[in-house]
N, C-alpha and C positions, 0 to 999 in steps of 0.2 A: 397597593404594592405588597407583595410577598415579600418583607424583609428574612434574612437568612437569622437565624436565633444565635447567642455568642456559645450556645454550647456548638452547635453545628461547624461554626468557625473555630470554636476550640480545635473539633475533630480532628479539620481540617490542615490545621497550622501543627498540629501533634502528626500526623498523616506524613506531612512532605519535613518537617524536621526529622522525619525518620530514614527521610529519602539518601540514598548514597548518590553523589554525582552524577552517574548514569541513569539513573532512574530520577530522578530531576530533570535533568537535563530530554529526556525522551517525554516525559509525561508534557513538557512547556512545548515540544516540537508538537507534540498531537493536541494542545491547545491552541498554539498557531495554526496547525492547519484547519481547523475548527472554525477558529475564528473569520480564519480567510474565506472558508468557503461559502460562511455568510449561511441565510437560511434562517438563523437561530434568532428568538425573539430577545426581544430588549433587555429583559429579565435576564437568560441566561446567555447574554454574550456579557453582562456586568458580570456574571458567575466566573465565565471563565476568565474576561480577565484578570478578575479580583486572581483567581488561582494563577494567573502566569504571569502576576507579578510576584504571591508567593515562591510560586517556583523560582522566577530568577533571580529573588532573592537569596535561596538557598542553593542554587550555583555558585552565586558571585561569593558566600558565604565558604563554602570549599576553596573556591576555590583562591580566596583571600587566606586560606589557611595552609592551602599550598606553596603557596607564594612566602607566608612567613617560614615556615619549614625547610624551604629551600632559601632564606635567608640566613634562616639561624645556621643551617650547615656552611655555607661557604665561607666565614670567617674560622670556621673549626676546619675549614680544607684548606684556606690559607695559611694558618700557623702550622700545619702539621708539613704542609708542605714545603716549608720553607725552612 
């Protein structure tokens, strides 16, 4: 078995931590469709999903930071408005 090396995974986890939401989120959509349409051997359907699970980690990561962002302002919209 071809194990992937931890610097390659370093790369890789440095690669999509750098990703903005859009670019995440597109890079997981063309892993899914990858994945789906099958073809791909054993080796690199684990590749990709290892990768779109990174990716949708780094979504759910945004956008867990969105989510606090527009938490932390709606108490500061509430006393301003009131």
């Amino acid at each position: 078995m071809n194990e992937q090396s931890g610097t390659g995974s370093t790369a890789m986890s440095e690669e999509i931590a750098a990703m903005s939401y859009e670019q995440a989120r597109e890079a997981l959509v063309a892993v899914v469709t990858a994945l789906e349409a099958g073809g791909a051997s054993l080796e690199e359907s684990l590749a990709l999903w290892e990768r779109g699970e990174a990716l949708a980690a780094r979504c759910e990561a945004w956008l867990e930071g969105a989510r606090r962002r527009l938490d932390a302002a709606r108490p500061a919209q509430d006393q301003s408005g009131s």
